[in-house]
Backbone as CSV, one residue per row, in Angstrom:
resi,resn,N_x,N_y,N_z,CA_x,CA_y,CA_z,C_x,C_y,C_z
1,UNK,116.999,101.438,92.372,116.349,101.584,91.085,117.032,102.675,90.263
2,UNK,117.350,104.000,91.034,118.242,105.167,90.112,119.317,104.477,89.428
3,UNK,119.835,103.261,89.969,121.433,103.235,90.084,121.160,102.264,89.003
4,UNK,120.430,101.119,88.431,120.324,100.625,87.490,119.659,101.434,86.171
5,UNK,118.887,102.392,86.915,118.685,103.366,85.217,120.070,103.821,84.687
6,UNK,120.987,104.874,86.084,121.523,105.485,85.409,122.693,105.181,84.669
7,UNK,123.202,103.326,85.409,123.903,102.395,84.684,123.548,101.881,83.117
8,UNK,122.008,101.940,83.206,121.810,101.438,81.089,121.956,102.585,80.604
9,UNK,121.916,103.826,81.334,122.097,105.082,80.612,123.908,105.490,79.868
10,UNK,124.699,104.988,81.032,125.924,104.876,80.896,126.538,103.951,79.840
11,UNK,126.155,102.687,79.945,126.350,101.663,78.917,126.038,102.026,77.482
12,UNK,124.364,102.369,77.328,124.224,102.870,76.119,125.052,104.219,75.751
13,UNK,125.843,104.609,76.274,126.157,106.228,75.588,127.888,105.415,75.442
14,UNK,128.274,104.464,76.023,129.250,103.710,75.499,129.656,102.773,74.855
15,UNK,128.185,102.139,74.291,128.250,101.430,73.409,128.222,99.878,73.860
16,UNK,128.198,99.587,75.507,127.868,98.365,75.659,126.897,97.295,75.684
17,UNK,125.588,98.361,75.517,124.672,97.833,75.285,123.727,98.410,74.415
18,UNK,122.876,97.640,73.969,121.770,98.664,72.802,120.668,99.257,73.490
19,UNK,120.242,100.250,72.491,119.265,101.452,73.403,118.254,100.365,73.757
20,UNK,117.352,99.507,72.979,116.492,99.080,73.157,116.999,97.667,74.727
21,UNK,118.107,97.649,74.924,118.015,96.543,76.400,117.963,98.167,77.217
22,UNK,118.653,99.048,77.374,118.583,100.297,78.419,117.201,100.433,78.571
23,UNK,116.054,100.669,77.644,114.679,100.710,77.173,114.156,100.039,78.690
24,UNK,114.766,98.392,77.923,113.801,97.314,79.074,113.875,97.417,80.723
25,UNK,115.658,98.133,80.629,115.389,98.203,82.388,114.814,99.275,83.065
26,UNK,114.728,100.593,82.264,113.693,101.452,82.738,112.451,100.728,82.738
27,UNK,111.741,99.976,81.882,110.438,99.364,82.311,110.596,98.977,83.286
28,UNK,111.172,97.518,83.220,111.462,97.098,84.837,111.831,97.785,86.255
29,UNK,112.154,99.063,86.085,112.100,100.071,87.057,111.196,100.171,87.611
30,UNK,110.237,100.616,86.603,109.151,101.356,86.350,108.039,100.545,87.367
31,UNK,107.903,99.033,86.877,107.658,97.583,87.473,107.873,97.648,89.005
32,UNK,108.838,98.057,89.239,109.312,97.713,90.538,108.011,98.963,91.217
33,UNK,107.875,99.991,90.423,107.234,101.201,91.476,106.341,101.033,91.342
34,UNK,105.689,100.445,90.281,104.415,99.549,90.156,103.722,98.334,91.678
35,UNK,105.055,97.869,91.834,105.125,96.608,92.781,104.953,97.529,94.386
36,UNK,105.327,98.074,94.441,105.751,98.928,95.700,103.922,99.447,96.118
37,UNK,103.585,99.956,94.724,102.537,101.122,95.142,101.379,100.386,95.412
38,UNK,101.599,98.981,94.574,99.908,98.193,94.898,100.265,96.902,96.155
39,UNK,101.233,96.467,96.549,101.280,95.637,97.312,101.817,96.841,98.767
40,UNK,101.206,97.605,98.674,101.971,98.362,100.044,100.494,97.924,101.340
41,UNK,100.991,97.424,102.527,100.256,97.520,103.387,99.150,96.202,102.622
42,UNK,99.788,95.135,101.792,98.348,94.380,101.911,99.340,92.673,102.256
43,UNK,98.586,91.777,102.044,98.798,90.375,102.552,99.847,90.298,101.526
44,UNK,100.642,88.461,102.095,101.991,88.202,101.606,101.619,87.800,100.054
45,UNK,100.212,87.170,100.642,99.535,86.687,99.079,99.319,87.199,97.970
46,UNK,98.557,88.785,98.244,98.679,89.797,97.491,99.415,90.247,96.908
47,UNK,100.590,90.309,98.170,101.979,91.037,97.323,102.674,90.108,96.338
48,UNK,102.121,88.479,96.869,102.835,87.521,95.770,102.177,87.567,94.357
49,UNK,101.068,87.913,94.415,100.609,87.645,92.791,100.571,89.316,91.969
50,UNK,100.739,90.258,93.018,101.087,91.158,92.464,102.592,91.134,91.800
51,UNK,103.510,91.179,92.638,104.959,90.303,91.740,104.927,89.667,90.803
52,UNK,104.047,88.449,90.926,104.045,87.243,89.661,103.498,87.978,88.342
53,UNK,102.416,89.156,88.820,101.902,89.284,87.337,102.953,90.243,86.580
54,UNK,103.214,91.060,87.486,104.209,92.301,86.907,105.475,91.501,86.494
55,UNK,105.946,90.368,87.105,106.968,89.305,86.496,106.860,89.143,85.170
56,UNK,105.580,88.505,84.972,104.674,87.824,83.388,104.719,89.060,83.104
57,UNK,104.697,89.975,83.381,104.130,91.021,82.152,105.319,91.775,81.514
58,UNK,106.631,91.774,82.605,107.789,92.193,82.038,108.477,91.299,80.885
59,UNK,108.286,89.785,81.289,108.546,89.273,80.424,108.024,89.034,79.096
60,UNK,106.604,89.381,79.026,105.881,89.513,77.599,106.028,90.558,76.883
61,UNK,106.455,92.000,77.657,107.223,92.858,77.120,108.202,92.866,76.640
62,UNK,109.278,92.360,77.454,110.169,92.508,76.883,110.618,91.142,75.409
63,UNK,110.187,90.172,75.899,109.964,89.151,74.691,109.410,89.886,73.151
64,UNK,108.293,90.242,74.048,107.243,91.216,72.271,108.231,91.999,71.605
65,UNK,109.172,93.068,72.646,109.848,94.489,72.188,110.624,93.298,71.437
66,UNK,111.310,91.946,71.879,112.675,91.982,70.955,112.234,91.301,69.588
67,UNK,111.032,90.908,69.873,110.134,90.198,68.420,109.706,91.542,67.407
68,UNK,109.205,92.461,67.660,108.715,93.177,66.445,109.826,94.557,66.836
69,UNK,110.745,94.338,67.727,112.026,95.616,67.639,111.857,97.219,66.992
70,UNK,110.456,97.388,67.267,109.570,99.221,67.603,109.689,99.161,68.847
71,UNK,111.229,100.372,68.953,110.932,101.663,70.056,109.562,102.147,70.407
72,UNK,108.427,102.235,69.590,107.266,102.626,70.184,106.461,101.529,71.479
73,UNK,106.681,100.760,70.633,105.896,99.623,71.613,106.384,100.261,73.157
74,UNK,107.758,99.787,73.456,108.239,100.131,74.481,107.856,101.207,75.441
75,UNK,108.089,102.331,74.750,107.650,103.669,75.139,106.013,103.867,75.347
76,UNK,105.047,103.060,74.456,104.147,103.198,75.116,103.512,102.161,76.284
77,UNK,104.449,100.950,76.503,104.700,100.369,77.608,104.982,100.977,78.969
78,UNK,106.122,101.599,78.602,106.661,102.070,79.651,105.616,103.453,80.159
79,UNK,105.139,104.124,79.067,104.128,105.052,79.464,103.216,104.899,80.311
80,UNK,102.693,103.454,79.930,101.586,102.950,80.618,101.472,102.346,81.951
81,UNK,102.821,101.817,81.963,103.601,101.737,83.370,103.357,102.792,84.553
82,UNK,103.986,103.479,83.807,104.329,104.777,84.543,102.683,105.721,84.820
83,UNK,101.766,106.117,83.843,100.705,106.511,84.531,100.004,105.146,85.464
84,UNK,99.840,104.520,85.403,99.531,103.332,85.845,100.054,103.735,87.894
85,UNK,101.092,103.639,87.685,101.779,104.239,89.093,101.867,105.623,89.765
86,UNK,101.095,106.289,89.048,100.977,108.058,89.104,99.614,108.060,89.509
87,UNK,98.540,107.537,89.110,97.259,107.299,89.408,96.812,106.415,90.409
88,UNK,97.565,105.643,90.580,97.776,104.989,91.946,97.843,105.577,93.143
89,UNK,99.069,106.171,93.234,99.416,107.132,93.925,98.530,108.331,94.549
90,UNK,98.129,108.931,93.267,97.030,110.058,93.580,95.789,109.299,94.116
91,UNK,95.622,108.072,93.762,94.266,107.346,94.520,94.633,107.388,95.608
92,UNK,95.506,106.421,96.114,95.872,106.443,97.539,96.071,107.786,98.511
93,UNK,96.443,108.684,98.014,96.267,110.012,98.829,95.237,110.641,98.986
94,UNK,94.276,110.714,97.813,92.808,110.696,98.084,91.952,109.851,98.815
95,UNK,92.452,108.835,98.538,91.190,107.665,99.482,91.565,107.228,100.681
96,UNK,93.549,107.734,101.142,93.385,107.929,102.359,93.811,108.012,103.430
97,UNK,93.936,109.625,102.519,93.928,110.894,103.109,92.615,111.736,103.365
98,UNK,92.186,112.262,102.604,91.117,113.188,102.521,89.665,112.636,103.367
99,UNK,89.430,111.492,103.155,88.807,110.548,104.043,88.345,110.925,105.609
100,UNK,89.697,110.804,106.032,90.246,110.731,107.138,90.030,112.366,107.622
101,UNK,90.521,112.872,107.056,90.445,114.559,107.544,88.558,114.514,107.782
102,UNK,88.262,114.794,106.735,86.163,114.564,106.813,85.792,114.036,107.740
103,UNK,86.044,112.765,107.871,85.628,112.020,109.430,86.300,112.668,110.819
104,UNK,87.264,113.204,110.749,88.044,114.172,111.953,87.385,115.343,111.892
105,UNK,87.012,115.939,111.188,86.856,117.376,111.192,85.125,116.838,111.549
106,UNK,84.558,116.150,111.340,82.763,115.694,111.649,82.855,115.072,112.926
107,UNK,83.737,114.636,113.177,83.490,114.280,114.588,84.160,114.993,115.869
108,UNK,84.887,116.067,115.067,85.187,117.303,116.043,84.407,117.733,116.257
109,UNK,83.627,118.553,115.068,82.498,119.413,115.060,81.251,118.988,116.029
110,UNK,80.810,117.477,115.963,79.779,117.051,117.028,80.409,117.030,118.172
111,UNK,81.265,116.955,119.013,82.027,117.034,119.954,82.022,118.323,120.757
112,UNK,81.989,119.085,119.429,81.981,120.964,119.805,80.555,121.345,119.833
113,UNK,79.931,120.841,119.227,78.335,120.820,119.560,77.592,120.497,120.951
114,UNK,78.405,119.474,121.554,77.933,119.049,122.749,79.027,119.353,124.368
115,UNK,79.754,120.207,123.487,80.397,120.938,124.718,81.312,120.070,125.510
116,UNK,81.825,119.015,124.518,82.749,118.033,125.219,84.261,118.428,124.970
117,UNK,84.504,119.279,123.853,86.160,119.465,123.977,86.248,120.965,124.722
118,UNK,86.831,121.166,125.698,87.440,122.589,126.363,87.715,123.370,124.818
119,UNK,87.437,124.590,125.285,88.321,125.700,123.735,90.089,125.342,123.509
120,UNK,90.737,125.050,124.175,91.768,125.118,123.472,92.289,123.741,123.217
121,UNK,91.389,122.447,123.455,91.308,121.604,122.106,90.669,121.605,121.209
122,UNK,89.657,122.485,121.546,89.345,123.097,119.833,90.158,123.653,118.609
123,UNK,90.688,124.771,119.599,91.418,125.221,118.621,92.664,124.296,118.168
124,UNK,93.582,123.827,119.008,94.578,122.483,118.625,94.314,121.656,117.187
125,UNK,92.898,121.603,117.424,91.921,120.155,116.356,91.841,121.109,115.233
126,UNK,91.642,122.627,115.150,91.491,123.506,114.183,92.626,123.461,113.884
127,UNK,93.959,123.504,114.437,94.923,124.454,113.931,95.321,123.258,112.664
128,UNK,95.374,121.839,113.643,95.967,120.386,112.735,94.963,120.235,111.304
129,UNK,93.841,120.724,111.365,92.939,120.072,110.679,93.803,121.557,109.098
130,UNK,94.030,122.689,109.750,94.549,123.275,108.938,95.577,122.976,108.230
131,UNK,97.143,122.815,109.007,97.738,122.055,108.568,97.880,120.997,107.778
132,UNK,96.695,120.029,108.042,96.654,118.521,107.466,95.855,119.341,105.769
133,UNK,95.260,119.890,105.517,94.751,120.796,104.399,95.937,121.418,103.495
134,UNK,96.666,122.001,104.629,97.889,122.939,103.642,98.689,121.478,103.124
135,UNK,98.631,120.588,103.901,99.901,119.748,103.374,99.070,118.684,102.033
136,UNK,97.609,118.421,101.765,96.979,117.876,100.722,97.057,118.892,99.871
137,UNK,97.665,120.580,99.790,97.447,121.364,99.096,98.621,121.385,98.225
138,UNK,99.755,121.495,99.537,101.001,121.134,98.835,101.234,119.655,97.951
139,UNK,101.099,118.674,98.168,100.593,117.764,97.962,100.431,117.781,96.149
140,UNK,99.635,118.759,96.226,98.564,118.540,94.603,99.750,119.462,93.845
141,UNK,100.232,120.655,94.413,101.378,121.382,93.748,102.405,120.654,93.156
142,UNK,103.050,119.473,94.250,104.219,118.275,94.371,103.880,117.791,92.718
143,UNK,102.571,117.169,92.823,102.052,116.001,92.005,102.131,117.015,90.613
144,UNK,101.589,118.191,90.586,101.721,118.777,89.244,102.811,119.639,88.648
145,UNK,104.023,119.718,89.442,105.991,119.891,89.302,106.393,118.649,88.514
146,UNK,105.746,117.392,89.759,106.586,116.490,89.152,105.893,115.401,87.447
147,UNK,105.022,116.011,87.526,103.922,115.933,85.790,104.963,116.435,84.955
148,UNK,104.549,117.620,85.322,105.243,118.861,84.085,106.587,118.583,84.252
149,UNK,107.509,118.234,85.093,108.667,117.772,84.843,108.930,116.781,83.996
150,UNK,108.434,115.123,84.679,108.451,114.426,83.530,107.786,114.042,82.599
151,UNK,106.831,114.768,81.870,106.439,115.036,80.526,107.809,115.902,80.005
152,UNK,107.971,117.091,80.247,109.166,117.294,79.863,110.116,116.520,79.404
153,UNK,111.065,115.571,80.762,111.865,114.985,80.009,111.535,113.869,79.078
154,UNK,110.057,113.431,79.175,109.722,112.328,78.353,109.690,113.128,76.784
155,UNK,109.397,114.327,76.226,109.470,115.166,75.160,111.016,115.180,74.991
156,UNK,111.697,115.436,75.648,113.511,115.477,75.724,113.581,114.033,75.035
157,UNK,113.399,113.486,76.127,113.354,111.516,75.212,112.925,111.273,73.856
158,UNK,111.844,111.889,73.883,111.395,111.554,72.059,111.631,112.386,71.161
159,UNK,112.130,113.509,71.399,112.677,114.314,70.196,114.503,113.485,70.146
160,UNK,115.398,112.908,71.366,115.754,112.716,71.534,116.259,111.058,70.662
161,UNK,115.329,110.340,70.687,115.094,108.931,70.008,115.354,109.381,68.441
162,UNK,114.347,110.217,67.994,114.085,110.941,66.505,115.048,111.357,66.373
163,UNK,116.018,112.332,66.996,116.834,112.957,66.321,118.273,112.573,66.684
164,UNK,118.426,111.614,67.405,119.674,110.686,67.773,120.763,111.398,67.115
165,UNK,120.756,110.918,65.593,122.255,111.121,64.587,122.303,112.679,64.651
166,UNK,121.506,113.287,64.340,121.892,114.962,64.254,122.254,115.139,65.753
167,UNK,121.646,115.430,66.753,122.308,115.838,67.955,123.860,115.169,68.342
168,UNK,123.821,114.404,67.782,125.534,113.737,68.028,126.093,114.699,67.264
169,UNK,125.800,115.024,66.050,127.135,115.466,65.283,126.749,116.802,65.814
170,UNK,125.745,117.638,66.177,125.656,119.031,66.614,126.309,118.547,68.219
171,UNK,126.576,118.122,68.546,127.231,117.960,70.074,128.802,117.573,69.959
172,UNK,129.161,116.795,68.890,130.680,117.232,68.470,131.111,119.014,67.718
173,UNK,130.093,119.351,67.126,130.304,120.690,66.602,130.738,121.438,67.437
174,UNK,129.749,121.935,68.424,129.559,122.711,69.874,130.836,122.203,70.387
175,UNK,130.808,120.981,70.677,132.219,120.546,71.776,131.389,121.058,73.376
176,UNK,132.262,120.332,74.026,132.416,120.677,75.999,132.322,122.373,75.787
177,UNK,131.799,122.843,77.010,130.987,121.754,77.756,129.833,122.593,77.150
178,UNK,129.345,123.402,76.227,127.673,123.049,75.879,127.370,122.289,74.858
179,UNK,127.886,121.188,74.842,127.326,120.339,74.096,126.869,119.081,74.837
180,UNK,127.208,119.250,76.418,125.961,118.489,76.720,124.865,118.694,76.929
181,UNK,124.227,120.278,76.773,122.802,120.586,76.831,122.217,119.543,75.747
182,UNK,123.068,119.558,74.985,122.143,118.321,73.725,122.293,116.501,73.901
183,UNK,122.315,116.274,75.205,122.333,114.909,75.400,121.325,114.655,75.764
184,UNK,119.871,114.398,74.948,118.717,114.419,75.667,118.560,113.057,76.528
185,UNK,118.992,111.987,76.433,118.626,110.905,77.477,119.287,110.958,78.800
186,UNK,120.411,111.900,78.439,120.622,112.262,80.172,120.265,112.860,80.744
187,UNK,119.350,114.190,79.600,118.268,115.000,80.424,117.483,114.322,80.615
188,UNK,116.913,113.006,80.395,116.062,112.372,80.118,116.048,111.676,81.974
């Protein structure tokens, strides 16, 4: 999936293709992580009509984008994509993960109530149950780096879209090499 972004990224900065097809295969990226996050761990069936719809839906996208040809549409496509698969994600680690710890840590605790685990599987069941905590902690840190990251470069992207013609000619001004700080879709 990197290797086809960073290929429309390449094309468009050479002119082989237009921003708005580079546009469509980041959606379709996007699609694919879509596909991954809801058909993970379920039937062949599932995963088939999960495919088929995200199929239909790339194609009504991308059909619509080349009919009314607004960059916005896209972008808030692709936005929607993309939280769409971020919220997913955070569901699934909540519903199960956290779950799972509650029911372990409650059925330790009655266990330790009735004098069935020796002390030093107690403590073992304590130390993991800690661990398994620090790592949902880290976890939530991960999830809010990689937010604030790409909001970032998605702001890089749209000041980036807007200001296309000026950053070119301020990036021939500058010249190599800081004038690629001003290539926002590759920061992108």
């Amino acid at each position: 999936m990197q290797l086809v972004d960073e290929l429309s990224m390449v094309y468009v900065y050479c002119g082989e293709i237009s921003k708005e097809q580079a546009n469509i295969t980041t959606s379709y990226t996007t699609a694919l992580s879509n596909y991954a996050s809801f058909s993970y761990k379920r039937s062949r069936l599932y995963s088939f009509l999960v495919a088929t719809s995200l199929i239909g839906l790339m194609i009504f996208i991308t059909g619509y984008y080349h009919y009314i040809k607004d960059p916005k549409f896209h972008q808030n496509a692709y936005a929607i994509l993309t939280a769409t698969v971020l919220l997913r994600s955070m569901y699934m680690m909540e519903v199960n993960l956290r779950p799972s710890l509650r029911v372990r840590e409650q059925k330790h605790v009655h266990l330790q109530e009735k004098n069935i685990v020796s002390p030093s599987e107690a403590a073992e069941q304590n130390r993991q149950d800690r661990r398994d905590e620090q790592i949902l902690k880290t976890m939530w840190i991960m999830i809010a780096y990689g937010i604030g990251i790409f909001l970032g470069g998605f702001a890089i992207w749209g000041i980036d879209n807007v200001y296309c013609g000026q950053l070119r000619i301020w990036r021939q001004e500058i010249g190599l090499p800081w004038g690629i700080l001003l290539e926002g879709h590759g920061w992108w």
